[in-house]
gemmi code that builds the backbone of each chain (N, CA, C; Angstrom):
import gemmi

chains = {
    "A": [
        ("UNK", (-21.721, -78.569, -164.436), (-20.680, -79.538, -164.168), (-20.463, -80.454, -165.349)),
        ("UNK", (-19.216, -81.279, -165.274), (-19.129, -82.185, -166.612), (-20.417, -83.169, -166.320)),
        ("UNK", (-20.369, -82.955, -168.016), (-22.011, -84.154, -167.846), (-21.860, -84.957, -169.131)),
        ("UNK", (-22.435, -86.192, -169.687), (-22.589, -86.797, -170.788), (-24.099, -86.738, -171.456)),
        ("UNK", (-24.559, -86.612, -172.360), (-25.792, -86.679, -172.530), (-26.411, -87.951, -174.108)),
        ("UNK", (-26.780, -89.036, -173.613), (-27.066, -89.885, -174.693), (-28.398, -89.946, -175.014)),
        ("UNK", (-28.475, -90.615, -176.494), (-29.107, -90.879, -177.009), (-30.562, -91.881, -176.293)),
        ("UNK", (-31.625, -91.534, -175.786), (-32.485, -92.392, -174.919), (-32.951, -93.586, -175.605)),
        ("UNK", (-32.933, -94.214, -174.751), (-33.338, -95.832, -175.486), (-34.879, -96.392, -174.776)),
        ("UNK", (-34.860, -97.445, -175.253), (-34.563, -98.403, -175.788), (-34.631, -98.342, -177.419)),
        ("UNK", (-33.673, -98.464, -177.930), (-33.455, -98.397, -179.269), (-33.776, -100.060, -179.947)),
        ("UNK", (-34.408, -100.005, -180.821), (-34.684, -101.361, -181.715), (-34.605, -101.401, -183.293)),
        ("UNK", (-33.796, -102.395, -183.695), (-33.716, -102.349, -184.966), (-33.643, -103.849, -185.411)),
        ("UNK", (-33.598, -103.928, -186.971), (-33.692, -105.095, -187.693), (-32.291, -105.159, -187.911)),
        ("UNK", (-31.775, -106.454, -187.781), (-30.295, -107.053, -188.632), (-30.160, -106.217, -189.579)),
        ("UNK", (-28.657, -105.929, -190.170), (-28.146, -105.189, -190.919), (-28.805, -103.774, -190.911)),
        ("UNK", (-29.234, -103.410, -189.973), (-29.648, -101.966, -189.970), (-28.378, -100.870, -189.885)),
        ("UNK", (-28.856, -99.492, -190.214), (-27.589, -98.870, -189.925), (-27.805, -98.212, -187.767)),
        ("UNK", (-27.002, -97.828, -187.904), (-27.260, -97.453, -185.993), (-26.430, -96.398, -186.097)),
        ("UNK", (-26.943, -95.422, -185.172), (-26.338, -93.893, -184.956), (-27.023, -93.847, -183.372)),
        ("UNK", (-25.964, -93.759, -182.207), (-26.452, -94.036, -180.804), (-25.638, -92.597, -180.871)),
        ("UNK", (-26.756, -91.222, -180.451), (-26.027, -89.993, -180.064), (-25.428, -89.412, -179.090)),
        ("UNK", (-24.007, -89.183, -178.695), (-23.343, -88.877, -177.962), (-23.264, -87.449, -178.012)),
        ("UNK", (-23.246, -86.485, -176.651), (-22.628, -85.597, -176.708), (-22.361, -85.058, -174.985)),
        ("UNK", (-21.062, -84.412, -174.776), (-20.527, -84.083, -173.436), (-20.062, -82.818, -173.557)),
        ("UNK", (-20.297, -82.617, -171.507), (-19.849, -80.997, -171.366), (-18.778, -81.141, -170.717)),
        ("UNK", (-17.139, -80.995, -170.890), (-16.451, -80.993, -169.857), (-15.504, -79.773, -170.208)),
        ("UNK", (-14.723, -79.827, -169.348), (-13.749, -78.526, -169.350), (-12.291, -79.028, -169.791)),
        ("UNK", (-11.786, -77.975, -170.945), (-10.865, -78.591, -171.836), (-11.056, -79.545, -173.111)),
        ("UNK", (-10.203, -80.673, -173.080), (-10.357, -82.293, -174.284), (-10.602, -83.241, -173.520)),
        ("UNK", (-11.460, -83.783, -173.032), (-11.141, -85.102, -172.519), (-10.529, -86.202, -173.690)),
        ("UNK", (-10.326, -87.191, -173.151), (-10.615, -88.186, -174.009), (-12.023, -89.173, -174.152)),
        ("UNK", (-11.817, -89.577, -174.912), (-13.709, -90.168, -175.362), (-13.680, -91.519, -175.438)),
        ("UNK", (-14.390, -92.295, -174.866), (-14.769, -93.504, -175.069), (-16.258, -94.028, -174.569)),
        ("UNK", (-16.489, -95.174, -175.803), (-17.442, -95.998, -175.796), (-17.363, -97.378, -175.031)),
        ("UNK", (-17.927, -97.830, -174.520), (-18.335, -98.994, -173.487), (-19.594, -99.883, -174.195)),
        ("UNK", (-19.436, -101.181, -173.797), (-20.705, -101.643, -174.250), (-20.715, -102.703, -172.814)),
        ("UNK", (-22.157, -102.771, -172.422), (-22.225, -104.135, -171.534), (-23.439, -104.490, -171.700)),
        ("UNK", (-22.849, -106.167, -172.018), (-23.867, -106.668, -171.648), (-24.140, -108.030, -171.008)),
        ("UNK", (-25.863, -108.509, -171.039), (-26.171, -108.676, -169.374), (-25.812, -109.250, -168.363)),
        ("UNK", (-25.580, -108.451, -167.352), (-24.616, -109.446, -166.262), (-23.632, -109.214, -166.171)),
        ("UNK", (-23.384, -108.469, -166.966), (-21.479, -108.705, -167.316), (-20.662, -106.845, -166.831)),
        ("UNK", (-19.675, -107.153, -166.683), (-19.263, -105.557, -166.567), (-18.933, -105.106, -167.881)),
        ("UNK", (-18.312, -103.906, -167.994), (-17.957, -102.886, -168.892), (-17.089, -103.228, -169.982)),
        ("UNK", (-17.261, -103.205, -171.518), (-16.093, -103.722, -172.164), (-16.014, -102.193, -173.260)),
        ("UNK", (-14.294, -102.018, -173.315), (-14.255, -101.593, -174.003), (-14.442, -101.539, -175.672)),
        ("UNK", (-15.092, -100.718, -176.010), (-15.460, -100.448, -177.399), (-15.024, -99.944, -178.529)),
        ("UNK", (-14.451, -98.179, -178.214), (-13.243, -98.031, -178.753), (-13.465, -96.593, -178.218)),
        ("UNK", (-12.103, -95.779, -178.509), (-11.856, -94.932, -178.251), (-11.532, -93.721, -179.027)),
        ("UNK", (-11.084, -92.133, -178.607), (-10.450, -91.063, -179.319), (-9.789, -90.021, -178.301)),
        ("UNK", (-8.689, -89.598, -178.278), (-8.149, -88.776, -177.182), (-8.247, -87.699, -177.829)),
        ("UNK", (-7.856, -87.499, -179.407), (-7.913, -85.770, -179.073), (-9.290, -85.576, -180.709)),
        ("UNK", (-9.380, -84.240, -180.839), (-10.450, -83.881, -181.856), (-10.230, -84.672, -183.181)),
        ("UNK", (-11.131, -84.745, -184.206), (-11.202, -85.551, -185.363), (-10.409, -87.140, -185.315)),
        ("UNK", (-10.121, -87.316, -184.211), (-9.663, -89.081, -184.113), (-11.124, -89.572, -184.562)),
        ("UNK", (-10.715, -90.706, -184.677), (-12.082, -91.696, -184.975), (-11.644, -93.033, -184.848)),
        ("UNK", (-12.325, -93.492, -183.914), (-11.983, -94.948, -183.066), (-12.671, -95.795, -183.582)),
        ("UNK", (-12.352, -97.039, -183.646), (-13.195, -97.599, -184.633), (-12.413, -99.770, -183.811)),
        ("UNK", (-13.654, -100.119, -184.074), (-13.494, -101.656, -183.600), (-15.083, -102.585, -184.097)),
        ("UNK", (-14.747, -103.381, -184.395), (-15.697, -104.752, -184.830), (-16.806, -103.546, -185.307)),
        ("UNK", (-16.393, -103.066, -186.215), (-17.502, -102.260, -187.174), (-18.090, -101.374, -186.665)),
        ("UNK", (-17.934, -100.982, -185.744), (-17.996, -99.257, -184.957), (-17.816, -98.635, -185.032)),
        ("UNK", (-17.762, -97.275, -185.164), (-16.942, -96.032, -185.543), (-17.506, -94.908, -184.935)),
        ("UNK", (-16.621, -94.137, -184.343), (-16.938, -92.777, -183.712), (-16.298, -91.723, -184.057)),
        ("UNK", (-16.260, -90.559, -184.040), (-15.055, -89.560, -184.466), (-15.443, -88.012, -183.545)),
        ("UNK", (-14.180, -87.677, -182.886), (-14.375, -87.205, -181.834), (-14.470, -85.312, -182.424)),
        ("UNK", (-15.875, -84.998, -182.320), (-15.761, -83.556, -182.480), (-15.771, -82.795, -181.577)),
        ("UNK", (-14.925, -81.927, -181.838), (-14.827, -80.625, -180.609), (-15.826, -79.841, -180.972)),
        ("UNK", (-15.966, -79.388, -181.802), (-16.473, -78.275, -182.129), (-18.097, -78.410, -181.485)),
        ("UNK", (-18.474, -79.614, -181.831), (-20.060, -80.074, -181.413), (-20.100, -80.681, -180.088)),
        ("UNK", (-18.777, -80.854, -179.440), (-18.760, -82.023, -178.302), (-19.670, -82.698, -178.508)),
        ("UNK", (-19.465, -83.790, -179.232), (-20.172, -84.854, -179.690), (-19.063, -86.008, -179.947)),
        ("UNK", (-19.604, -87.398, -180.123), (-18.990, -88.053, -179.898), (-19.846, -89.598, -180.610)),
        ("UNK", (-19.936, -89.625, -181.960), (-21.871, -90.538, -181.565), (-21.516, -91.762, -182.026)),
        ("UNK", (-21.821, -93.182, -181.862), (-21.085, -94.356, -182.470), (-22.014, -94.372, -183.811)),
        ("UNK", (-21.377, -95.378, -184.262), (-21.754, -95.585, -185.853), (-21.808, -97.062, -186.230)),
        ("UNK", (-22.779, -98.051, -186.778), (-21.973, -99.279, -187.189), (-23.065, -99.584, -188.367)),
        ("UNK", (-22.664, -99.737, -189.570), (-23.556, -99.848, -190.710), (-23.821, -101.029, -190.927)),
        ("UNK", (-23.556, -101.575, -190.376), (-24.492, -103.067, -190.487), (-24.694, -104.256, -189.003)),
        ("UNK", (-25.745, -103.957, -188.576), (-25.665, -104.242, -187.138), (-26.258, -105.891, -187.484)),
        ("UNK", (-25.892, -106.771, -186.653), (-26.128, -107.865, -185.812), (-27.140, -108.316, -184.385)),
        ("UNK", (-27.634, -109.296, -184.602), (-28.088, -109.976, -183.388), (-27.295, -109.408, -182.035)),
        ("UNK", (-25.993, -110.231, -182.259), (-24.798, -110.071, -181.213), (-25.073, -109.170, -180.615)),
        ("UNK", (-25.340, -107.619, -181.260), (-24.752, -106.141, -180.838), (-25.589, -105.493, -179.598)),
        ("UNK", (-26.881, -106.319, -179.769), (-28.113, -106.016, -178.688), (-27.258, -105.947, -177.338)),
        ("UNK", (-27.096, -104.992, -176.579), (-26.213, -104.907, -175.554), (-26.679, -103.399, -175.005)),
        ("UNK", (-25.966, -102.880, -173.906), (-26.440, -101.579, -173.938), (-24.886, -100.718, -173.550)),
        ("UNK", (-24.948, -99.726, -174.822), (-23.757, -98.681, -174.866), (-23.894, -97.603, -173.928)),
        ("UNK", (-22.518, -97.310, -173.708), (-22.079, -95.964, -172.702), (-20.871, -95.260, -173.393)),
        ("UNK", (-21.568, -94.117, -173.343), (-20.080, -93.163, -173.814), (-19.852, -92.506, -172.273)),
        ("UNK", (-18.716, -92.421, -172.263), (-17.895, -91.706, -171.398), (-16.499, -90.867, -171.157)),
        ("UNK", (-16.523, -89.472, -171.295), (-15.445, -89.230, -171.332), (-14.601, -89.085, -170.375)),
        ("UNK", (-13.441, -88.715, -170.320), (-12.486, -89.233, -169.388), (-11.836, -87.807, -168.583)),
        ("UNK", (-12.195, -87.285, -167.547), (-11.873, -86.281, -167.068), (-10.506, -86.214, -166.930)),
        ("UNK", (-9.678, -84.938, -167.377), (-8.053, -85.121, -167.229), (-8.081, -84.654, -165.820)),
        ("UNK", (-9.197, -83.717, -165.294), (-8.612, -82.975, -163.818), (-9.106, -83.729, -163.080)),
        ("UNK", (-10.111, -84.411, -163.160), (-10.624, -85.151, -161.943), (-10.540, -86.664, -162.085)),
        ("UNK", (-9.384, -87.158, -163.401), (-8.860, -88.283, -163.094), (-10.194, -89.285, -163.351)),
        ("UNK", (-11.200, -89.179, -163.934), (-12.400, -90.242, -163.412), (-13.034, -89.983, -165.078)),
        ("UNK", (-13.614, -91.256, -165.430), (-14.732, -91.567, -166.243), (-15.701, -91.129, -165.779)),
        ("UNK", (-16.787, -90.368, -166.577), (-18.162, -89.717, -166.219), (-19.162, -90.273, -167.211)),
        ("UNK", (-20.037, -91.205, -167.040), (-21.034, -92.052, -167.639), (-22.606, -91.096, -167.523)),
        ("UNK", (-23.769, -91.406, -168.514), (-24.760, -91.290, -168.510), (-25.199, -92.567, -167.804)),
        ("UNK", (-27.045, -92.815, -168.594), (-27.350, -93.823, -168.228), (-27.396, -94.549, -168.693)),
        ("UNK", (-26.655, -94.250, -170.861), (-26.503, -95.722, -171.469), (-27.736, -96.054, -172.350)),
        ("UNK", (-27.343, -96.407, -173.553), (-28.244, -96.775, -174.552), (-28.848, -98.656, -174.629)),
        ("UNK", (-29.759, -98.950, -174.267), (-29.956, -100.361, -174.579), (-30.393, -100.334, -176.021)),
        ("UNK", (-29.917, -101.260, -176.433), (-30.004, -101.672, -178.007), (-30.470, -103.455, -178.215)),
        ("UNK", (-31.538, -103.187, -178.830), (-31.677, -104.644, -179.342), (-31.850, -104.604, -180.872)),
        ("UNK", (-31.650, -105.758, -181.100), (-31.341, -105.917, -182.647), (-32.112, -107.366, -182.881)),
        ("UNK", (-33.114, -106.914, -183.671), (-33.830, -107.756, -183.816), (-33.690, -109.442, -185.623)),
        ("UNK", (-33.802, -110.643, -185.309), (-33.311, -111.220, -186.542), (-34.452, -110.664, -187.935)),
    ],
    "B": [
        ("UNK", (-1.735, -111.020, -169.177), (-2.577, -109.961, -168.763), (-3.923, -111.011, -168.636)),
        ("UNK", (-4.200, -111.152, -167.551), (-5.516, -111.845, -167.331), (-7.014, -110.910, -167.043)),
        ("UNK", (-7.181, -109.535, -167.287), (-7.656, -108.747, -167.041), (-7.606, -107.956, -165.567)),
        ("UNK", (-9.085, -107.546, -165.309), (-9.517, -107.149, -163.947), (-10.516, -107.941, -163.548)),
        ("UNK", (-9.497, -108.689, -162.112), (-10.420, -109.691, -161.724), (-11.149, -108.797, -160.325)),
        ("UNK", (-12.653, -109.524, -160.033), (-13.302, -109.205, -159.229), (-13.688, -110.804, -157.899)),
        ("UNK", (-13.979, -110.231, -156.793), (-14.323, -111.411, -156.065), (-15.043, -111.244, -154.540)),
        ("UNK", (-16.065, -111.593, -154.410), (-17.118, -112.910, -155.387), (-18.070, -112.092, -156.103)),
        ("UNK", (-18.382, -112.924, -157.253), (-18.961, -112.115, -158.553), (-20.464, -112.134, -157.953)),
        ("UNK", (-20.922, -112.713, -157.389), (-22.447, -112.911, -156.504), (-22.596, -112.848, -154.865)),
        ("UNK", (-23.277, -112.069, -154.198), (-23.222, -111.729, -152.619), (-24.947, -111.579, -152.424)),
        ("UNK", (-25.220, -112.156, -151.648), (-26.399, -111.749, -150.765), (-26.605, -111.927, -149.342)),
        ("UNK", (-26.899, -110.860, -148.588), (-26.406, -110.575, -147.251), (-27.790, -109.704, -146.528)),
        ("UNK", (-27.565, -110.421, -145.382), (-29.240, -109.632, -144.725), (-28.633, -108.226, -144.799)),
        ("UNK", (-29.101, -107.403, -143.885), (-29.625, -106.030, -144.148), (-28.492, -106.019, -142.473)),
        ("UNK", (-27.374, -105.356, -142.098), (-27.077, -105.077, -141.028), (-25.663, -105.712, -140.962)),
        ("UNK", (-25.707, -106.634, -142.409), (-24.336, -107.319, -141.844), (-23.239, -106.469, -142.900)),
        ("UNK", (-22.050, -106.830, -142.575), (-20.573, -106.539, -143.235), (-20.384, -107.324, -144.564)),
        ("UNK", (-20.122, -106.565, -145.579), (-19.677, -106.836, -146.882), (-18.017, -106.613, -147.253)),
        ("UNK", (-17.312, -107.747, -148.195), (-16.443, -107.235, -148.426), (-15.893, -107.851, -149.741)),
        ("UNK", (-15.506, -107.029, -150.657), (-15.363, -107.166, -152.412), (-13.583, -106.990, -152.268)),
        ("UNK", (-13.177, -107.698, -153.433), (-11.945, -107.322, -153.639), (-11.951, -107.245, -155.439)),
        ("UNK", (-10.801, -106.721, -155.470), (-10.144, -106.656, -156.565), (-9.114, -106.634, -157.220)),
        ("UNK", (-8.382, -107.298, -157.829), (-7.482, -107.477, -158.637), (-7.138, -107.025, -160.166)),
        ("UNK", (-6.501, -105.627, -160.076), (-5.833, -105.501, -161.298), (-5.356, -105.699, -162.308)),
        ("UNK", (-5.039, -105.596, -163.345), (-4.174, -105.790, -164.945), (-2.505, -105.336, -163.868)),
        ("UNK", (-2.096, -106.190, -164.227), (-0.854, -106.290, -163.430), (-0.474, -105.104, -163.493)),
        ("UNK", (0.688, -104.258, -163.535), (1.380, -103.196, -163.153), (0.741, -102.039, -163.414)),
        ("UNK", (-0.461, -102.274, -163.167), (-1.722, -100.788, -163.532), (-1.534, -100.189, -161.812)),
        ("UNK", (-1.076, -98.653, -162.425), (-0.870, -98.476, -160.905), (-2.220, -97.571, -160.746)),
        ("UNK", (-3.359, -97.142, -161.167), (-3.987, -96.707, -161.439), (-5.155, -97.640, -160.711)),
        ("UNK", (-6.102, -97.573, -159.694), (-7.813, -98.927, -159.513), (-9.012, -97.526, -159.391)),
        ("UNK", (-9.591, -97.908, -160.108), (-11.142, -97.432, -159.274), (-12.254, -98.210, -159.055)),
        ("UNK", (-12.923, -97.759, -158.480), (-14.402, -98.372, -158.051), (-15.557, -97.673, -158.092)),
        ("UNK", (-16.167, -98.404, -159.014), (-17.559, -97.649, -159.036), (-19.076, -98.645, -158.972)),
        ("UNK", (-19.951, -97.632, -158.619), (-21.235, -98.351, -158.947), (-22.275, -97.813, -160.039)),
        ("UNK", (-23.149, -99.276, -160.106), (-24.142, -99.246, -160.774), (-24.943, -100.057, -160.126)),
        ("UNK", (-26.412, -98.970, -160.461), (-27.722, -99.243, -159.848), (-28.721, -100.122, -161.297)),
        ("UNK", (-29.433, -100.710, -161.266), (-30.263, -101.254, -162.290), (-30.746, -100.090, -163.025)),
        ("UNK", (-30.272, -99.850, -164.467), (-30.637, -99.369, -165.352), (-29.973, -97.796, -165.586)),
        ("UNK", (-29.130, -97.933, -164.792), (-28.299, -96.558, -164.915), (-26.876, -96.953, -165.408)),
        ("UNK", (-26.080, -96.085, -165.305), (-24.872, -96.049, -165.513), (-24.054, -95.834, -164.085)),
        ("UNK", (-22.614, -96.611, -164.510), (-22.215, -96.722, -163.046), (-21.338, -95.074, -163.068)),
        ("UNK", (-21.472, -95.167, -161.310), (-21.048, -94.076, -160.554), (-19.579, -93.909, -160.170)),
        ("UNK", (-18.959, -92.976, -159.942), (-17.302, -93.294, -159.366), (-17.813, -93.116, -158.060)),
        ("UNK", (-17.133, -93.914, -156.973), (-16.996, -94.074, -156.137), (-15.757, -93.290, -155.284)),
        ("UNK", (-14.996, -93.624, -156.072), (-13.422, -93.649, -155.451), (-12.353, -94.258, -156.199)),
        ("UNK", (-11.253, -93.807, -156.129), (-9.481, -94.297, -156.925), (-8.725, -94.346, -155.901)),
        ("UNK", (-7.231, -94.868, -156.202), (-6.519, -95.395, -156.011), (-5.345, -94.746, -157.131)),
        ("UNK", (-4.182, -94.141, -156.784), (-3.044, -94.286, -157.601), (-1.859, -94.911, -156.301)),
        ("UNK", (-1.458, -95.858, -157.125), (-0.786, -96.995, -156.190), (-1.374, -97.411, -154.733)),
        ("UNK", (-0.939, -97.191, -153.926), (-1.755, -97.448, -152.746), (-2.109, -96.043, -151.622)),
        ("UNK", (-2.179, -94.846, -152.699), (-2.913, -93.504, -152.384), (-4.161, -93.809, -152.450)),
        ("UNK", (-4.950, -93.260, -152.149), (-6.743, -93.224, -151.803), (-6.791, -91.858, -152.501)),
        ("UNK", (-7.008, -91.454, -153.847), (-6.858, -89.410, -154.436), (-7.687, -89.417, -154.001)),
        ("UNK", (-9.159, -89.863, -154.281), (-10.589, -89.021, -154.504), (-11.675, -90.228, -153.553)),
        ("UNK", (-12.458, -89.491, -153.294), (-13.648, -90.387, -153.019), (-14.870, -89.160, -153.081)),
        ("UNK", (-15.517, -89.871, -153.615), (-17.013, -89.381, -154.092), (-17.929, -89.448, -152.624)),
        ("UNK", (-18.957, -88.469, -153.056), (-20.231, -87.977, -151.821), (-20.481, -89.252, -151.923)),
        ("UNK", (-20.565, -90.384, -152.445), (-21.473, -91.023, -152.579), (-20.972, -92.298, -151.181)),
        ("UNK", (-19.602, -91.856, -151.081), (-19.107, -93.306, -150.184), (-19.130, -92.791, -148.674)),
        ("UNK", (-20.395, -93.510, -148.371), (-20.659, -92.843, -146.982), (-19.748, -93.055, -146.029)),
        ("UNK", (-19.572, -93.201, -145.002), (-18.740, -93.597, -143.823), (-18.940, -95.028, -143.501)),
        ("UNK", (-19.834, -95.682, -144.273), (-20.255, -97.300, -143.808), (-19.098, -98.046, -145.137)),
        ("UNK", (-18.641, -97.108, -145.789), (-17.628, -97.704, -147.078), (-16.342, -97.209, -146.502)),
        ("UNK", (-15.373, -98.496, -146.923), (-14.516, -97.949, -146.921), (-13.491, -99.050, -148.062)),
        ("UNK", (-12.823, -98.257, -148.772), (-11.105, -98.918, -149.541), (-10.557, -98.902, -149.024)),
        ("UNK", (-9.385, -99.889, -149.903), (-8.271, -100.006, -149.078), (-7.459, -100.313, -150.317)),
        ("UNK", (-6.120, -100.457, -150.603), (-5.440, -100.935, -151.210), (-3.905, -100.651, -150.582)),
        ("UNK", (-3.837, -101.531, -149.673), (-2.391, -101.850, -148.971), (-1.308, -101.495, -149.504)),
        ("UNK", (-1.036, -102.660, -150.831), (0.376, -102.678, -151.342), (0.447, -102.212, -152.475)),
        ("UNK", (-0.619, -101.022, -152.748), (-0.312, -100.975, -154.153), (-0.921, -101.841, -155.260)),
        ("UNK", (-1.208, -102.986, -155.113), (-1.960, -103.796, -156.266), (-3.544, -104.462, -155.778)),
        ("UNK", (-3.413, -105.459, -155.336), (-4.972, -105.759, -155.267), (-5.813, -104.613, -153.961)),
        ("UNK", (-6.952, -104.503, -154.320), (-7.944, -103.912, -153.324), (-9.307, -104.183, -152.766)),
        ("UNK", (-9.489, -103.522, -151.913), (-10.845, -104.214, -151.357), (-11.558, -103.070, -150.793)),
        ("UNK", (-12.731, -103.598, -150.818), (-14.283, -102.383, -150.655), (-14.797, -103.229, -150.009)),
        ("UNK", (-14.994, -102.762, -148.679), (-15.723, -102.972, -147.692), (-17.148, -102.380, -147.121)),
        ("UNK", (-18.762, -102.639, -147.108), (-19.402, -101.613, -146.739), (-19.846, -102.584, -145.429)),
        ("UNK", (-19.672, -101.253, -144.698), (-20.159, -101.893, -142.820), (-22.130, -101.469, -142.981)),
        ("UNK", (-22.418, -102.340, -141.832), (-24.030, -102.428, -141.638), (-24.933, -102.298, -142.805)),
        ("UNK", (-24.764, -103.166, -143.856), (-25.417, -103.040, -145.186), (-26.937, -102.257, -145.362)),
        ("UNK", (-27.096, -101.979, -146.050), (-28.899, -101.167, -146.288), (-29.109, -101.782, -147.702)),
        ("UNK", (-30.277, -101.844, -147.995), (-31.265, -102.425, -149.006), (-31.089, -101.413, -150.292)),
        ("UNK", (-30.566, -100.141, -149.729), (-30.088, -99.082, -150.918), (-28.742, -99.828, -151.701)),
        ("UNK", (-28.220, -100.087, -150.585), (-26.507, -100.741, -150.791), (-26.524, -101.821, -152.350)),
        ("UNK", (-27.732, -102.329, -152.528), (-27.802, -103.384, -153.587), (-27.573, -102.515, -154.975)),
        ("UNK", (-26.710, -103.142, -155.397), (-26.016, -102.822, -156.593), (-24.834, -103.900, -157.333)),
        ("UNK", (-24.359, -103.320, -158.450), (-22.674, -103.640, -158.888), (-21.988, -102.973, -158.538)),
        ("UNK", (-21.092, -103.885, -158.028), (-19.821, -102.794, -157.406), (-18.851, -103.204, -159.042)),
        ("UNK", (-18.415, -102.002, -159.335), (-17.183, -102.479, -160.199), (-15.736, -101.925, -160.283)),
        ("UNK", (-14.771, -102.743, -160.666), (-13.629, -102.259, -160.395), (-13.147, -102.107, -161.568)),
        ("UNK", (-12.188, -101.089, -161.669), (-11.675, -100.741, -163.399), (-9.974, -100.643, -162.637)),
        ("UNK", (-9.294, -100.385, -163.691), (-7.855, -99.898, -163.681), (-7.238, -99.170, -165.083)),
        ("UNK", (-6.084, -98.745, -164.591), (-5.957, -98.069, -165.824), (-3.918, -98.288, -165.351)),
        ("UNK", (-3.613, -97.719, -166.743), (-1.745, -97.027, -166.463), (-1.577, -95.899, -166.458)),
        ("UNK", (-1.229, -95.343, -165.550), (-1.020, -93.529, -165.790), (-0.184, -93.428, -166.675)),
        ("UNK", (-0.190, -92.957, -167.793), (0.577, -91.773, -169.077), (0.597, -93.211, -170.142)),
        ("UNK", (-0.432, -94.050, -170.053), (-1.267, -94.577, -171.101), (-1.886, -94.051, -171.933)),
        ("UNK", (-1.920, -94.256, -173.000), (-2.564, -93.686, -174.190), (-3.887, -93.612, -174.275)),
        ("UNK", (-4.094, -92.103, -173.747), (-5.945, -91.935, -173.934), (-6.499, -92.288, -172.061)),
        ("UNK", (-5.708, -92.886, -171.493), (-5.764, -93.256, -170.188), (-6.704, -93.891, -170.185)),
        ("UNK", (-6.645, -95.268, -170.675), (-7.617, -96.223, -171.078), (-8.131, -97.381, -169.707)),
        ("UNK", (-9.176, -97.010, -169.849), (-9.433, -97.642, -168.278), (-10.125, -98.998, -168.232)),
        ("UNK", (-9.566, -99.945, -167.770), (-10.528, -101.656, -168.138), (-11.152, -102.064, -167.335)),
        ("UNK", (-12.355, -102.462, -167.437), (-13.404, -102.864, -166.215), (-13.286, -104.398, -165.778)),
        ("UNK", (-13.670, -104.793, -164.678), (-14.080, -105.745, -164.464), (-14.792, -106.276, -164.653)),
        ("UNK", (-15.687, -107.424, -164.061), (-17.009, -108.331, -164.672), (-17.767, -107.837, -163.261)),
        ("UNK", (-17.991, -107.103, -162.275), (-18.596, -106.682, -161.387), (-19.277, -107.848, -160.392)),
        ("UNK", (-19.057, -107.617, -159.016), (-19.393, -108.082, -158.177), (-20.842, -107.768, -157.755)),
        ("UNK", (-22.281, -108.048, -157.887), (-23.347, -107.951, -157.475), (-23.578, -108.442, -156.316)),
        ("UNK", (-23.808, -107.137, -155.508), (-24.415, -107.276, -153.914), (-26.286, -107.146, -153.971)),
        ("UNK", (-26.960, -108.103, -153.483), (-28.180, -107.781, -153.232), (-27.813, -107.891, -151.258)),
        ("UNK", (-28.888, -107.491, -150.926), (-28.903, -106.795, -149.693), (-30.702, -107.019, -149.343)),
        ("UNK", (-30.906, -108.271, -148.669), (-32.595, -108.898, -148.412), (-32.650, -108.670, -146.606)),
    ],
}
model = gemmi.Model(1)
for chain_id, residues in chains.items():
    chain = gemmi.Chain(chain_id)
    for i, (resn, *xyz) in enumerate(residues, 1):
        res = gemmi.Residue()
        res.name, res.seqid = resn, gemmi.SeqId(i, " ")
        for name, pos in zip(("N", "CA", "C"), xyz):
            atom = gemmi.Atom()
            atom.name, atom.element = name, gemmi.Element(name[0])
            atom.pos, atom.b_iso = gemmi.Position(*pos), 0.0
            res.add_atom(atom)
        chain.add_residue(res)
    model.add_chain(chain)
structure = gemmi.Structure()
structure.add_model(model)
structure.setup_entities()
């Protein structure tokens, strides 16, 4: 069945580190792709996105780029922050069944 | 555009009684869903909404759940005789159909504990 499969956490790093949180999904067809970040307490914010192959979505120093070939999908941000400690979700976006399909999400802390 | 509002963002309710969440849309999003999340997972679909259709509902929404969305815009999730499983975030997203990428915006989630 469609599934997402991430990168297991708890992930920890030092300020200005680089970060590679690995994405990859099984669905049928293109979905479209997106990243989520929440954090604590809080609901879901978007992160950024890619609808079709080689897009690359990109926001507050993030970057993803959507491969078909690997169904992969993995964020990127080369110089991470305090702030960023949050915990990411990729999810792609089923066209037939209309619905976002989530893992269980990367927690990230970022240490000063 | 004031986002996706949720209400009440905090609930705690013995074990037997009636719950009920609403939600409020990104204005002309004819598109709502609802989903959950359990501590430390990722949230679940529940169930959608295109305008005030009910498409889908998931195994997961037993017969003690039920949606609603009347007119088309705001909605509400109701779960009858609560259980201690029931404790979670409920969250509500929306989207625009033949939006770009069909970009879906969450709410700030309503947390039910259930003592």
């Amino acid at each position: 069945g469609d599934s997402v499969t991430q990168m297991e956490g708890p992930v920890t790093l030092s300020e200005e580190a680089f970060l590679t949180i690995n994405c990859t999904y099984t669905a049928t067809g293109y979905p479209s792709l997106f990243w989520y970040v929440q954090y604590p307490g809080e609901g879901l914010q978007l992160l950024l996105k890619a609808t079709k192959a080689d897009d690359k979505g990109s926001n507050k120093g993030f970057e993803a780029t959507y491969r078909k070939e690997t169904t992969s999908f993995h964020l990127e941000k080369g110089s991470v922050q305090v702030s960023d400690s949050a915990v990411y979700f990729c999810a792609p976006y089923l066209q037939g069944a209309q619905k976002l399909v989530f893992g269980q999400g990367t927690r990230l802390t970022i240490n000063p | 555009d004031t986002g996706v509002s949720q209400d009440p963002r905090h609930k705690i309710t013995k074990r037997g009684q009636n719950v009920t969440f609403r939600c409020d849309p990104i204005s002309e999003h004819n598109r709502l869903y609802w989903y959950r999340q359990t501590l430390g997972q990722g949230p679940e679909f529940l169930t959608y909404f295109q305008n005030e259709a009910q498409l889908e509902k998931s195994r997961l929404l037993s017969d003690r759940f039920s949606a609603e969305r009347p007119k088309g815009s705001f909605s509400t999730l109701e779960i009858q005789r609560t259980e201690q499983g029931d404790s979670a975030m409920y969250l509500c997203a929306s989207s625009s159909q033949g939006a770009a990428g069909n970009t879906i915006y969450f709410g700030e989630g309503s947390w039910l504990t259930v003592v």
